[in-house]
N, C-alpha and C positions, 0 to 999 in steps of 0.2 A: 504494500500500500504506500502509495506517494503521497505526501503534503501540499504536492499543488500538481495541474497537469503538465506544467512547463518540465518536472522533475520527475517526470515518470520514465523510466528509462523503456527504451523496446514498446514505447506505441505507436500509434498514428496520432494522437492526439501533441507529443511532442515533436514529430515530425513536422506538422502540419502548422505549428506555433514559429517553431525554429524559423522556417519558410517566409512564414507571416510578417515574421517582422523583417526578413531582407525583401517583401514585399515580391515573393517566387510561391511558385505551387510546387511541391516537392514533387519530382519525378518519380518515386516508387509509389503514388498514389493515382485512383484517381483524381481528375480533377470538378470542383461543381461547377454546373452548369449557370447557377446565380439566377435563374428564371424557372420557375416551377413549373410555369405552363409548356416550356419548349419538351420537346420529344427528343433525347437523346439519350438513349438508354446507357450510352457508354460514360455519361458520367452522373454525378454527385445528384440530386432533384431538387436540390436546395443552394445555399451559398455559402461560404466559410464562416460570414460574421453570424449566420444565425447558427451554423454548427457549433462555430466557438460559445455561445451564449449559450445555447444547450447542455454542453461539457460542463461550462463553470455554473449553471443550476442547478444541476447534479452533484456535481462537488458539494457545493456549498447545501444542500439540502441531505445530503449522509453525512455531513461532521456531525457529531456532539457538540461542539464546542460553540458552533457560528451557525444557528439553522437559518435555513432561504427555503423560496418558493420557486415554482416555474413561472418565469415569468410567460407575460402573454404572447410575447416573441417566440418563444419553446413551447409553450402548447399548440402554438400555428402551425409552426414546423411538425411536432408530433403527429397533429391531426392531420397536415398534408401525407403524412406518412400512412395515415391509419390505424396510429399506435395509441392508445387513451394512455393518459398523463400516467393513473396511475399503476398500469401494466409498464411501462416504462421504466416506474421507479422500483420495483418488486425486481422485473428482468437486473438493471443493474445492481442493484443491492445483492441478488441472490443467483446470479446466470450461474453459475457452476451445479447449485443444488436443482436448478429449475431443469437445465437442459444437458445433455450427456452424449451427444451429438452433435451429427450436420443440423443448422438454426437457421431457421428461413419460415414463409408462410409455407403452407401445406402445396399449395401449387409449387413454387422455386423448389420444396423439399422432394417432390416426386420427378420432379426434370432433374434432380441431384441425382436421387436413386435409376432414372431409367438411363443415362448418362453413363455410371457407374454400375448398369447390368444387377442391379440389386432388387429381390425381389419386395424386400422389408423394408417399409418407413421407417426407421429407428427415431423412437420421440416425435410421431406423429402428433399426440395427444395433447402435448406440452404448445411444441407451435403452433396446435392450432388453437388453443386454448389465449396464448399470449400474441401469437401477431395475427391470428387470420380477423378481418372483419366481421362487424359481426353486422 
């Protein structure tokens, strides 16, 4: 566990910081599209500043020490997503206990599997339970 996301060592979320401030999009990511509406599945659906805003109201809403909210920037985002605020905050507080697999909605989880020649969903119940819409 890191004390801020700048100091996480081995994420995207310090990659993506590091970047930010020499004002670059890091090359081993993708990149966001910054338009929600445009159609380009090859990148991000969102833009960096509301990504970063989402990161740090997650942070700040799992400290003990300094509690926060989502703000309404990151429930936008979330909801653009299809993801409800509070499924969001359970997944990160608890993704290890929650998921034990490949993590995707039920559709992305069966183009995993049929991809992969796999006849078994592993943790169908879980995705579809926390990202599929409802």
């Amino acid at each position: 566990m890191a004390n801020s996301p700048e100091s996480s060592d081995f994420t995207n979320i310090q990659l993506r910081i590091k970047a930010a401030v020499k004002g670059k999009q890091p090359e081993a990511l993708l990149p966001f599209v910054g338009n929600e509406h445009q159609d380009m599945p090859e990148e991000l659906m969102f833009n960096a500043k509301s990504y970063l805003q989402l990161i740090d109201d997650t942070g700040c809403i799992q400290r003990h020490d300094k509690r926060g909210a989502i703000s309404l920037s990151s429930e936008q985002l979330l909801n653009s997503l299809n993801i409800p605020a509070q499924n969001w905050l359970k997944m990160t507080a608890e993704f290890t206990t929650i998921f034990k697999g490949p993590v995707g909605n039920t559709q992305e989880l069966t183009t995993y599997c049929e991809h992969l020649e796999r006849k078994r969903r592993q943790g169908v119940a879980n995705c579809h339970r926390w990202l599929d819409c409802s």
